[in-house]
Every structure is written in C-alpha cells, then in structure tokens.
N, C-alpha and C positions, 0 to 999 in steps of 0.2 A: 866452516870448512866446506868444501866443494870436491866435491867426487863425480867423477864419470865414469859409470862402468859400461865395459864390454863385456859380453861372455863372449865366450874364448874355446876354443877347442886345442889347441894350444897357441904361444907367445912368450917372444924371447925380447929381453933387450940386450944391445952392445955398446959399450964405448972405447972410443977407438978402433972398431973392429974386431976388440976382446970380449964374449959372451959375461955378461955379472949376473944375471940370473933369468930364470929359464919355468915355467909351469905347465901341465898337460890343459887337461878340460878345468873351467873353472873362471876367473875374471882378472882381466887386467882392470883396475884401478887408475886413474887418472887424478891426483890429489894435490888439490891448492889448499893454503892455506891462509886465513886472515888473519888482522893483525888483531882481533876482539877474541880469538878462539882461543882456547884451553883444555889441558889433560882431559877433564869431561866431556866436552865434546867430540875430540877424539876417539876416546870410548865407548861415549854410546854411538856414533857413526860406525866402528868395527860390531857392534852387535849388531844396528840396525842392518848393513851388510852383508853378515854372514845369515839373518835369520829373513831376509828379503826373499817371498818364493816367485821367482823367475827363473826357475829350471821346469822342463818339462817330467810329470810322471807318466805312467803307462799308456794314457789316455790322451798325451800328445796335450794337457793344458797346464800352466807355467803354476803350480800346485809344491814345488818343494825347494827348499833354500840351499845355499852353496855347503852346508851344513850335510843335508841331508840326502847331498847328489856323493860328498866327499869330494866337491872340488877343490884349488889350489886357488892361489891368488896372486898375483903379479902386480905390486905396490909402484907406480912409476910418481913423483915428484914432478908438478907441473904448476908452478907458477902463472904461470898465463892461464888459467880459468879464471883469475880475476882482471886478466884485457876490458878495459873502459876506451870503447872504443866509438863512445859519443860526442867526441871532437876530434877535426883534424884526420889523418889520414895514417899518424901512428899511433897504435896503442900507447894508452899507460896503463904502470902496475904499480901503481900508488894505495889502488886497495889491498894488495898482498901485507903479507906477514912479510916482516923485516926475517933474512937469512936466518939468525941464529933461533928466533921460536919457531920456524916453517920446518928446519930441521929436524930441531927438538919433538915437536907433534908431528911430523912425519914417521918419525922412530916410532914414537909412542904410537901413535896409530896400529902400525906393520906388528909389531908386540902385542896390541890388543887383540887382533887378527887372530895371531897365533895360539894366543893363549885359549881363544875358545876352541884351538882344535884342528885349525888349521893351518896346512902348508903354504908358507908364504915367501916367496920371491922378490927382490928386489933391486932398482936402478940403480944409481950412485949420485945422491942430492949434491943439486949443482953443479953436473956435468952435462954436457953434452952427449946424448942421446939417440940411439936407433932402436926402434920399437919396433918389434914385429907381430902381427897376431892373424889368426884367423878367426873373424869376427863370426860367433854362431849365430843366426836367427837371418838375419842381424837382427842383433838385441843388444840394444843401447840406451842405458836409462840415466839421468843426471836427477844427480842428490846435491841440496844447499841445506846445511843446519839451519839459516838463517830464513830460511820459509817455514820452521816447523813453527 
C-alpha cells in the first residue's frame, strides 16, 4: 500500500458538488493500493499511521501521534500513487490493485483507522473527486509498505 499523508487543519472532500465527508485538525490520507497487498498490511499501515509522531507538542517538536493530538483522518482512495510514469508521456496503472481488492482494503484500512480510536472521514471509491484541505506545516510524509 501507499499512503500520502497530509496534516491537515481541516479538509473536506465532494462529488458532484455534494460534501461526503469532512474532518477538523488531523490527516488527509491519500491511499493506493497494490495488487500483492492484503488485510495485514492494511492494518498494520492504520497502526503505523495513527502511532506516527508528527504532530507538534508544547515545545513546538513533532513528539506526539494523530492518537495523542485526538486528530481525525480524511481517508481519500487514490489509485494513481502507483502512476509508472517511466515510459511515454501517459502514465500507467498497471501496478494498482485491480477495483474490487483496492476497495475491499480501502474499507478495511478506514475500519482499522477507526477502530484504534479514531474519527475517520471518507471519499466515495471510484468516483470522481474534489479534495479540499488546509495543509499544516506543510507537512507531507509518504509511506510505501513495500520499503519496510
């Protein structure tokens, strides 16, 4: 899997113009999926996530996790972080997870999320997409399971 987070002070997404979910302080999520990945790595990527400390504590140094700030999380479905854009002039997404397991561990993910505690928000897999956020820091960090 592949995640890109944002922290976020807050971030809404829409489709068609209609709000489907909406989070305050906390992280939008950016989430590809491969075609090797499974329920486990799902999971542990929602732990690795919520227990990641890049929030600031009193001291102004990035010391406490989305956990321990009580942020929210903004789960958005993004196929294209596996864009193979090493030939040619259009991407392919030949590395993605075929539709129905991208789904499936997208849920599962958003669910993991949750389950340790936190509030989680989210897009509408496989639709077309308006994201909105207000990036804090900026602070933008990319996670690949497949480097650990």
């Amino acid at each position: 899997m592949r995640a890109l987070l944002q922290r976020t002070t807050v971030a809404r997404v829409r489709v068609a113009g209609a709000p489907v979910g909406e989070v305050g302080a906390g992280l939008v999520i950016l989430l590809g999926v491969g075609p090797d990945d499974d329920e486990a790595v799902a999971d542990a990527l929602a732990r690795r996530v919520t227990e990641l400390r890049i929030f600031d504590d009193d001291a102004g140094r990035t010391n406490l996790s989305l956990i321990d700030v009580g942020g929210a999380v903004l789960v958005v479905s993004q196929f294209t972080l596996y864009a193979d854009t090493r030939r040619g002039r259009r991407p392919g997404f030949t590395g993605a997870a075929a539709p129905e397991l991208a789904e499936r561990l997208y849920l599962r993910f958003s669910a993991a999320v949750r389950a340790l505690g936190v509030v989680v928000a989210t897009g509408r897999f496989g639709a077309v997409m308006e994201v909105e956020l207000v990036n804090d820091g900026p602070f933008t960090i990319w996670l690949d399971t497949a480097d650990r």
